[in-house]
N, C-alpha and C positions, 0 to 999 in steps of 0.2 A: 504493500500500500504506500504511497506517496507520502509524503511528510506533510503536503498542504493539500488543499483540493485544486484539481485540474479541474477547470472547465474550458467551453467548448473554442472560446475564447480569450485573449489575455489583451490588452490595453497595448501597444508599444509605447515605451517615454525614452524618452533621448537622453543623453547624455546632460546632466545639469548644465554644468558649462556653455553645452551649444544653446540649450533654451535661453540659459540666462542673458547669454547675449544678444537674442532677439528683444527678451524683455527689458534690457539697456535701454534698448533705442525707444522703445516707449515710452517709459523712464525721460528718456532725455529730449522726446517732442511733444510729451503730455497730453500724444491723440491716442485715445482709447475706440474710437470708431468712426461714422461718418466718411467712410471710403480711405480711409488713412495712409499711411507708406507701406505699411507691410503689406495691408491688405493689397494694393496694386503691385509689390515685389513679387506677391504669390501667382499671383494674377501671371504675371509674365512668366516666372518660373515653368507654372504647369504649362501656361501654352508653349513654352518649349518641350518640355518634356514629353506632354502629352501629342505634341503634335497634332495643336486644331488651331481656329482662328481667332473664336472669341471667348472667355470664358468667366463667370461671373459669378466668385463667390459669394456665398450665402448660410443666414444662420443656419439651417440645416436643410438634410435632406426633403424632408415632407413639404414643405416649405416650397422646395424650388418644384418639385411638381404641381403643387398649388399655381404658384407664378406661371408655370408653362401653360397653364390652360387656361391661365385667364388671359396671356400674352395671344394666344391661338384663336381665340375665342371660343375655346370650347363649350358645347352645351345638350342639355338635352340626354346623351346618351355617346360611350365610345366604348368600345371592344376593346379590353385587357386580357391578361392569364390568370386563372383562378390558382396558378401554381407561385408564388410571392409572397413579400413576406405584408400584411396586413396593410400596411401603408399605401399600397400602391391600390387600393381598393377604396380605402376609408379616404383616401385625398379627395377623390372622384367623388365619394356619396357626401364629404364636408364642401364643396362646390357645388351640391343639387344636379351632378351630372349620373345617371344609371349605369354602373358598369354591364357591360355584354360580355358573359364568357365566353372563351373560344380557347378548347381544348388543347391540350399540347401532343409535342412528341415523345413518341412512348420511351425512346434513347435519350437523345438529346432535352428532354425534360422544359424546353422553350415553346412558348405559342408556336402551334400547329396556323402555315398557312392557309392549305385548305378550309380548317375550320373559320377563320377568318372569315374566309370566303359567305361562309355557308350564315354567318351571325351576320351580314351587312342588313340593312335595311334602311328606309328613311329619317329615320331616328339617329342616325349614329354621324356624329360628326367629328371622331377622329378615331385613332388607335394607339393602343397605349402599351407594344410588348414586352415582355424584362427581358434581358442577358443574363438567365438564371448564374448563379454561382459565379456570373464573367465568361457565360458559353455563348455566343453567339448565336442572335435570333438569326431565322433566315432574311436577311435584310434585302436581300436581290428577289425575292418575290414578293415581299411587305412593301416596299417601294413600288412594286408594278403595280398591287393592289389598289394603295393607297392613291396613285396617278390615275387611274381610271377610274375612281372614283372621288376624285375630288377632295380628299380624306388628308389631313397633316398626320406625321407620327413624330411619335413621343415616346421616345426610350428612357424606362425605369434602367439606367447603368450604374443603380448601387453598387453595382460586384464589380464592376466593368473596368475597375482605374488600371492604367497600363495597360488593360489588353489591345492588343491590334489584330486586325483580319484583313486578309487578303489584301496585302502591303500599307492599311495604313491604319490610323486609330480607329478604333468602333466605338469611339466616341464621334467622329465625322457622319454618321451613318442619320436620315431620320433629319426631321426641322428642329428639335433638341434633343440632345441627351440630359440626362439627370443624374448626377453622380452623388451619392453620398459620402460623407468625412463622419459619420459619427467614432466613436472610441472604441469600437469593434472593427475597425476595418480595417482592412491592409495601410490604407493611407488614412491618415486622421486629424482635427482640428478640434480634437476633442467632444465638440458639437459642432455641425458644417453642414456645408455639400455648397453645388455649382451646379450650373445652367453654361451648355457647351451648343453653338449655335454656328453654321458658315455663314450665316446671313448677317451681316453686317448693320443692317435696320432692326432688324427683329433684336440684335443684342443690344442697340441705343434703348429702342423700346423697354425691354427686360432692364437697364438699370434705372429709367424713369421709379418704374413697378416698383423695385424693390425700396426706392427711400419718397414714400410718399406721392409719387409725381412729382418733386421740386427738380427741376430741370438746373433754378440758382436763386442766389434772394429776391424774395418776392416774383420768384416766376413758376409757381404751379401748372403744368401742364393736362395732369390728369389725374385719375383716381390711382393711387399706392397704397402700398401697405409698407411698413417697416422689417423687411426680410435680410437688412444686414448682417455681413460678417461683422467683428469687432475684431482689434488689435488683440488679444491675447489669443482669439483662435488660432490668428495669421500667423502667429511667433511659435506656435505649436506646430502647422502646418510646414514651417521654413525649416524647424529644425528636423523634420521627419524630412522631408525631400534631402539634407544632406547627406542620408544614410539610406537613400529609397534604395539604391543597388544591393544592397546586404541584405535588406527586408524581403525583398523581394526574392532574392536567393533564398532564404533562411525559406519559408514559404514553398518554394518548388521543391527544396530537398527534403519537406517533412513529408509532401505528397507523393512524390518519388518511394519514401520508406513505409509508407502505408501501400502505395501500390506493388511492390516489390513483395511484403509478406499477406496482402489482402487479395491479392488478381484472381485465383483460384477460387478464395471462399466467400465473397458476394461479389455483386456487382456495381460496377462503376457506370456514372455516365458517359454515353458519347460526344466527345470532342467535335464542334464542326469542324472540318477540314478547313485548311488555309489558317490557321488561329495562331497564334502567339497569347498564350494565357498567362493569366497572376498568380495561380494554383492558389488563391486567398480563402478555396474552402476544402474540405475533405468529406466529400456527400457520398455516403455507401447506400446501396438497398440490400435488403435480405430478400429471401422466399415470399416472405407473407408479415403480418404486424403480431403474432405470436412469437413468433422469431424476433421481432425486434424489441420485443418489450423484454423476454428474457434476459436479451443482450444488454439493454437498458440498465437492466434491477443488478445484473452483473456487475457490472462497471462503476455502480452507481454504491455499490456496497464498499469498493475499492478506491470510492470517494474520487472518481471521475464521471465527469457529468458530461457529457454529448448532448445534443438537442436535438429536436425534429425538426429541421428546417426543411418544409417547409408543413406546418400542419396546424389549423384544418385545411386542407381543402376547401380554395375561398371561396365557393360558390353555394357553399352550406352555413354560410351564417345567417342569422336568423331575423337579421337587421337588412334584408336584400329584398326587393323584388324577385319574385318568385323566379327560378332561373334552370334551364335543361341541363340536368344532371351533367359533369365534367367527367365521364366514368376514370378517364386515364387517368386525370389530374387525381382525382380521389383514389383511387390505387394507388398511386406513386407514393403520394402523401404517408399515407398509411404503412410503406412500409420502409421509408427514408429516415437515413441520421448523418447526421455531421459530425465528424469526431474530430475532438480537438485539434486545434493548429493554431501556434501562435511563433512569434519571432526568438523568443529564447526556449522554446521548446526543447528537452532533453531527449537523446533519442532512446534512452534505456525507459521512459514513458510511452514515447511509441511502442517499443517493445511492448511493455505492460498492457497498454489496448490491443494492441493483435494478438497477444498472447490468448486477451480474456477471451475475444471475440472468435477465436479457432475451434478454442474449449468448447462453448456453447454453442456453434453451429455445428459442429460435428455432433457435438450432443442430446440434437433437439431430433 
């Protein structure tokens, strides 16, 4: 048994040193928010790193999906995945918009095109996929979709930071991405995320949004809300990108050691092809949800905690318009877990979860 508890997730914090010297310069320009220096340092950072055009940090994740559909004009009703993690459902029902589910892929665990297809109707005026885990939706036929009928999308790319497809960010992909920073993620500002856009209008617009519509003193443009980052996020976010390369290692090699002793004894999702990923999670399925609850109670005795990400199945909450059953998405559901992965992770713990997890699927 471990000496502390593992769970599914661990925080990354930097180096004191490097933080502190972000929070110097705060210290020493006494902006705490209001668009400030670091906030614009990070700003250009990521668009380098990330390789996109525009990128607009924000207090958090939920937040900047809120902003993207009021930026869009979303209304009425849009097609999401009932496989995510609650927020990307509940952003849409705290906007008055109906999500429309549309099934995924029974491998690759991301909205099913097809069913897209099959959910459109006049009601729907956008689409809303996720890059589960950082897996790439099918973007080359959501795009077709979307253009023939008139429809913007809007990528949930919580998982997404760093990955690239098919030579370039998937964050580029879609009229926004959405990326979160919360303090479970590979990349983090403690509380965060960004709105990633190539349209150049659409991101003047999106930073009206986010500080009230004041365009400058005494010049209100339009209706805003207060969706800023602050400086202490930005000094978080600055000193995690000096060490993103090791994080991101740290991350592929834990996945790597789970897939190396787990290939054999469940399954993994499928990768789309062409992808460059973050390996930022570790999502197995077993047989069935008797199996994984075993595994669960197992692990869980041994004071390691996994989660079910992603569960329920969001098309069974009970706060929804009545909606056709997602059978895959609810299968999937029911029989998924995440097992821990974090930046200082030991590997004599991974050991100890595949160890348990052998045990007990051999023994069910």
């Amino acid at each position: 048994m471990p000496d502390s508890p593992i769970y599914v997730a661990k925080p990354y914090l930097p180096e004191r040193q490097v933080l502190e010297k972000y929070i110097n310069e705060i210290y020493a320009t006494n902006r705490l928010t209001n668009n400030g220096p670091l906030v614009k340092k990070l700003e250009e950072r990521l668009k380098d790193f990330l390789g996109v055009r525009n990128v607009i940090p924000v207090a958090n994740g939920t937040l900047a999906l809120q902003v993207a559909y009021k930026a869009l004009s979303l209304k009425s009703s849009a097609i999401t995945t009932p496989y995510s993690f609650v927020a990307t459902t509940s952003s849409l029902v705290w906007e008055n918009i109906n999500p429309v589910f549309a099934d995924i892929h029974p491998k690759r665990l991301t909205i099913d095109p097809q069913k897209i297809k099959e959910s459109l109707s006049n009601g729907v005026s956008g689409i809303i996929p996720v890059h589960v885990y950082g897996n790439p939706c099918d973007v080359t036929q959501i795009q077709e979709l979307a253009q023939k009928n008139s429809l913007n999308v809007i990528y949930d790319a919580a998982h997404a930071f760093g990955v690239r497809y098919a030579g370039r960010s998937l964050l580029s992909y879609g009229d926004i991405s959405v990326l979160s920073f919360h303090a479970t993620k590979l990349f983090h500002t403690i509380e965060g995320g960004a709105l990633i856009t190539d349209n150049d209008e659409l991101a003047t617009k999106i930073r009206l949004m986010i500080n009230f519509g004041i365009a400058g003193y005494e010049d209100i443009r339009d209706v805003g809300i207060n969706a800023k980052m602050n400086e202490f996020e930005a000094a978080m976010g600055l000193a995690l990108l000096d060490n993103i390369g090791s994080i991101l290692e740290a991350y592929r090699r834990n996945w790597r050691r789970y897939w190396e002793e787990l290939q054999d004894i469940v399954e993994f999702p499928e990768l789309a092809p062409n992808t460059e990923w973050n390996y930022s999670y570790v999502p197995v399925l077993f047989a069935d949800e008797a199996q994984l609850l075993k595994v669960m109670s197992a692990l869980n005795r041994e004071n390691i905690y996994p989660r079910r990400y992603f569960y329920p199945s969001l098309d069974t909450l009970s706060y929804l318009l009545p909606q056709r059953p997602c059978t895959v998405s609810r299968n999937i559901s029911s029989r998924v877990l995440c097992l821990p992965t974090f930046f200082d992770m030991a590997e004599k713990d991974i050991s100890s979860i595949t160890s348990i997890i052998k045990r007990v699927v051999k023994d069910v």
